[in-house]
TORPA-4810 file (N, C-alpha, C, O; in nm, 3 decimals):
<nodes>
NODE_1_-2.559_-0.564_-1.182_-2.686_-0.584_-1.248_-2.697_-0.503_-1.376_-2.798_-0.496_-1.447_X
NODE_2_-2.593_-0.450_-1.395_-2.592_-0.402_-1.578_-2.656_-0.427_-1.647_-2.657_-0.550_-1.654_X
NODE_3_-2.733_-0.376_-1.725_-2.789_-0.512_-1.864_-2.908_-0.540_-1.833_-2.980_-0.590_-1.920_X
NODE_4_-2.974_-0.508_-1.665_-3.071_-0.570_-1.615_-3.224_-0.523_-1.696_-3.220_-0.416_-1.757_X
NODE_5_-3.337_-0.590_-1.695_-3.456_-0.497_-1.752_-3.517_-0.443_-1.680_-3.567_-0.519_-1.597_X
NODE_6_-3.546_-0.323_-1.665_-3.617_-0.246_-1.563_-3.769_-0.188_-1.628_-3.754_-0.115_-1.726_X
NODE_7_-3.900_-0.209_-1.588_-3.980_-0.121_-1.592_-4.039_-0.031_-1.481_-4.088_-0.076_-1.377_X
NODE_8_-4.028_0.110_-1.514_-4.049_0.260_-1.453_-4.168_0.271_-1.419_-4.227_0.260_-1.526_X
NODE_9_-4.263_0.288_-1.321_-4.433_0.330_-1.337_-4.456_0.472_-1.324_-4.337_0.506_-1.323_X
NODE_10_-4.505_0.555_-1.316_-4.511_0.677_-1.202_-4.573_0.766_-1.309_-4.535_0.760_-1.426_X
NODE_11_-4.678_0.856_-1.262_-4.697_0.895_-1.356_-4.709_1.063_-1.333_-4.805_1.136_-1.358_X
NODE_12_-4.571_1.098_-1.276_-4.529_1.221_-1.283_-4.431_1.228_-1.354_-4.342_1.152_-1.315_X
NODE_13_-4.396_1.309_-1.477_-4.348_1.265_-1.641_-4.186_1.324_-1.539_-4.094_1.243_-1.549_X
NODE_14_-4.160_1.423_-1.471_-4.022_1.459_-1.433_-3.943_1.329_-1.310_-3.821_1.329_-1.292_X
NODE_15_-4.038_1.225_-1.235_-3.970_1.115_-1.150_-3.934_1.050_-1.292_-3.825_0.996_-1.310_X
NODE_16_-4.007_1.056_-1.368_-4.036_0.890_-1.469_-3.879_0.938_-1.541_-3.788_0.854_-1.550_X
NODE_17_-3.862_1.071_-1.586_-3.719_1.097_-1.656_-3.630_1.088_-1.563_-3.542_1.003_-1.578_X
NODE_18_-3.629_1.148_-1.479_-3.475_1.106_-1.365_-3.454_0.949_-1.376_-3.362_0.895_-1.437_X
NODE_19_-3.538_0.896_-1.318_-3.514_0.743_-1.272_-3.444_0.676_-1.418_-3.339_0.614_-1.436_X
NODE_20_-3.541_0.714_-1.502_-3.529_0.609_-1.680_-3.336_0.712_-1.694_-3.248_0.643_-1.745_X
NODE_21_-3.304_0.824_-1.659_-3.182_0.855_-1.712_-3.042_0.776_-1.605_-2.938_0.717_-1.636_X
NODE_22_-3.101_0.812_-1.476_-3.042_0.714_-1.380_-2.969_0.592_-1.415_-2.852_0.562_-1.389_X
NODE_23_-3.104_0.494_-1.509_-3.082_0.358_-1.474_-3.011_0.335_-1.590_-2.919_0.252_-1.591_X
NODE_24_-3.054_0.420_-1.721_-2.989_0.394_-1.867_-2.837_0.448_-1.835_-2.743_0.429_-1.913_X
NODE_25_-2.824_0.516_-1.714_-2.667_0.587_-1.737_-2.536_0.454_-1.650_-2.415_0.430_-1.652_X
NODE_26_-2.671_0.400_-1.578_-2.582_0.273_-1.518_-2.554_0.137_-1.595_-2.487_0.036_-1.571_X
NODE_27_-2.639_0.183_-1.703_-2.599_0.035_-1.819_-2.793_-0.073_-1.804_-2.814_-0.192_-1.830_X
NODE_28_-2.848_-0.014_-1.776_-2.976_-0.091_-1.760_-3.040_-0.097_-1.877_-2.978_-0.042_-1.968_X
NODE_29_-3.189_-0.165_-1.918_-3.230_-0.161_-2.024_-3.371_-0.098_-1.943_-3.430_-0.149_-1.847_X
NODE_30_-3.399_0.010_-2.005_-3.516_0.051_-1.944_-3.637_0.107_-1.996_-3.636_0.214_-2.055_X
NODE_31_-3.796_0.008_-1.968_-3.903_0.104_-2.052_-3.966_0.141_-1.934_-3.932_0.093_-1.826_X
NODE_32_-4.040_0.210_-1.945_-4.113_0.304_-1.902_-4.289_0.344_-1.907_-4.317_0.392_-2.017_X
NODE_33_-4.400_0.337_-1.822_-4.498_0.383_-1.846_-4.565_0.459_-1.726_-4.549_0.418_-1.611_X
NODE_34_-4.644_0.576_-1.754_-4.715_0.676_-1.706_-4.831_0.672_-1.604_-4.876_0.757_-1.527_X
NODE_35_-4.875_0.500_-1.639_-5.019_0.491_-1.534_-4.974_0.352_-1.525_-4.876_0.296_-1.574_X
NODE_36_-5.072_0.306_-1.450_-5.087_0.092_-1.397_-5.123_0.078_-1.493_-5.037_0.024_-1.564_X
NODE_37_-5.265_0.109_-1.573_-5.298_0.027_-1.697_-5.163_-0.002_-1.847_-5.160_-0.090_-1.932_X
NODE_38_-5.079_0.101_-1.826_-4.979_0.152_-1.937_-4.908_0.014_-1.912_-4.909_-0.079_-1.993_X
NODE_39_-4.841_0.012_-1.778_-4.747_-0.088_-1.733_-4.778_-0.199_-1.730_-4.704_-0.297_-1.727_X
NODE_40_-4.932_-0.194_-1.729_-4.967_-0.415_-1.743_-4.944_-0.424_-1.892_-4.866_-0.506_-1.941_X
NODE_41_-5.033_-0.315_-1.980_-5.000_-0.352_-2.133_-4.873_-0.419_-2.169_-4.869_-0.530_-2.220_X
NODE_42_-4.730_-0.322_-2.131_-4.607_-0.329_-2.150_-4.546_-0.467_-2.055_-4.428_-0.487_-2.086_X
NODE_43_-4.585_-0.545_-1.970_-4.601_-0.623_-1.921_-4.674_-0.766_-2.017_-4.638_-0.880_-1.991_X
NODE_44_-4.757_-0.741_-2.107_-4.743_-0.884_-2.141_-4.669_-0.915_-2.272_-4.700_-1.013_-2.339_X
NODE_45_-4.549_-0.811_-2.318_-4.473_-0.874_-2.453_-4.301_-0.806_-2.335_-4.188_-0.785_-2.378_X
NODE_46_-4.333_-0.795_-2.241_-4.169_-0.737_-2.166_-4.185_-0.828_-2.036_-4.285_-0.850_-1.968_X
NODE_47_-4.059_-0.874_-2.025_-4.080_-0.917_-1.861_-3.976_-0.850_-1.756_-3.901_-0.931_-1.703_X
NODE_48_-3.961_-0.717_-1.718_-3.872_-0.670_-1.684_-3.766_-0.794_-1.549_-3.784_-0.916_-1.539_X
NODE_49_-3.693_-0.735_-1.490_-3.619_-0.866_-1.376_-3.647_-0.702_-1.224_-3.614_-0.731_-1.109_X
NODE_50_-3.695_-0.581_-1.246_-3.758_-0.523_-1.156_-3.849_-0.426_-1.209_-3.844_-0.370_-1.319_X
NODE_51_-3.904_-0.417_-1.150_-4.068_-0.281_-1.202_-4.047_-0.181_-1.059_-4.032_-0.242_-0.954_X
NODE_52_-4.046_-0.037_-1.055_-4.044_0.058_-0.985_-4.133_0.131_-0.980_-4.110_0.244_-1.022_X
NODE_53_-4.277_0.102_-0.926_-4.367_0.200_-0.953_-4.465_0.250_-0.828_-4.504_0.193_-0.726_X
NODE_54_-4.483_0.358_-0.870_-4.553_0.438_-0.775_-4.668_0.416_-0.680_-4.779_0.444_-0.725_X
NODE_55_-4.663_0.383_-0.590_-4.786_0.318_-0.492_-4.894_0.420_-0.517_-5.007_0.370_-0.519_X
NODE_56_-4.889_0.555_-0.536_-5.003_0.636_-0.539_-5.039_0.688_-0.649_-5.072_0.807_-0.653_X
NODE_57_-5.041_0.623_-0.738_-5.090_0.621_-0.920_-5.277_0.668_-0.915_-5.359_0.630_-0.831_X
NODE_58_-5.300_0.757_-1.028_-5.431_0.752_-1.040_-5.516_0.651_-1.127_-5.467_0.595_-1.224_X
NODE_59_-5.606_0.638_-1.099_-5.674_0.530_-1.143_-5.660_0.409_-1.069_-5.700_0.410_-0.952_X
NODE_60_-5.597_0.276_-1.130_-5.523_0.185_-1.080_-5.443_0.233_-1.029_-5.376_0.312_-1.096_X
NODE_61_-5.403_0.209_-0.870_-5.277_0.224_-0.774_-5.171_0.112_-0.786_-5.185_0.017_-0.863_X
NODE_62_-5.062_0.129_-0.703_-4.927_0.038_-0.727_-5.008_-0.112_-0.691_-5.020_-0.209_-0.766_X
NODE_63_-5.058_-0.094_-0.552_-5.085_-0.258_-0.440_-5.198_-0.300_-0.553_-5.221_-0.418_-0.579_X
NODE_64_-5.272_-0.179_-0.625_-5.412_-0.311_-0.690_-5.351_-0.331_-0.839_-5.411_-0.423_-0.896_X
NODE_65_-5.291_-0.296_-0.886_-5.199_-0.342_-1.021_-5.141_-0.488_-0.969_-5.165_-0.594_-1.026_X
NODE_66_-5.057_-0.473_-0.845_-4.976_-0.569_-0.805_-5.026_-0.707_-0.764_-4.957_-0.802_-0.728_X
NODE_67_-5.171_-0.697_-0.778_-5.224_-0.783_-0.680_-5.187_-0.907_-0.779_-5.079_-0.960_-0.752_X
NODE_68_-5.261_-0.963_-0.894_-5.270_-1.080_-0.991_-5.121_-1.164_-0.958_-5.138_-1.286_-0.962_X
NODE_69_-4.977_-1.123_-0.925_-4.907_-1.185_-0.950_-4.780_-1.157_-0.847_-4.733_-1.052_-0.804_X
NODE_70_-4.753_-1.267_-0.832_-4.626_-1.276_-0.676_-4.554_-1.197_-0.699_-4.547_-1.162_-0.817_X
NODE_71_-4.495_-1.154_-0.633_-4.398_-1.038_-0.581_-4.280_-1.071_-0.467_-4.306_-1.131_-0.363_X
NODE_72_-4.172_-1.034_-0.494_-4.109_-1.036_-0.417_-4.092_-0.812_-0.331_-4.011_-0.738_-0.387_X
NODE_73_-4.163_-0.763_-0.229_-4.138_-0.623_-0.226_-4.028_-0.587_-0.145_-3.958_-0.665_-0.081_X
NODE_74_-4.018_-0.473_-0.153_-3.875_-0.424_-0.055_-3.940_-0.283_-0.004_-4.009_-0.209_-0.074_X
NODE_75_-3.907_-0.263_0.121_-3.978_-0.149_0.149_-3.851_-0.043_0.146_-3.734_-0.052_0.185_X
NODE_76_-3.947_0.091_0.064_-3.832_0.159_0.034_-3.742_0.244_0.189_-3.639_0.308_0.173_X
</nodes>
């Protein structure tokens, strides 16, 4: 899955750098945002092929961000 597009959610700034160095060191293309509202913005000009984000986000959480649009989930 090299090459793949990934967007990051989480908005603890030291998960959000591990993961984004992780995935860029495996060959991924990866953006990144800090809260749910950050990640829908970046969501309507990106269409990542997975999104990784934090179920316990402030403000907007992972499940009510997620709700508007199908999902395939995987439980971690």
């Amino acid at each position: 899955m090299s090459g793949e597009s990934t967007l990051v959610i989480d908005d603890n700034p030291q998960n959000l750098k591990l993961v984004r160095v992780l995935l860029r060191s495996e060959g991924y293309q990866v953006r990144s945002a800090a809260d749910a509202e950050e990640g829908l913005r970046i969501l309507t000009s990106f269409t990542p092929r997975l999104v990784l984000m934090d179920l316990q986000l402030p403000g907007m959480d992972g499940p009510r961000a997620d709700a508007p649009r199908p999902t395939r989930r995987c439980a971690a």
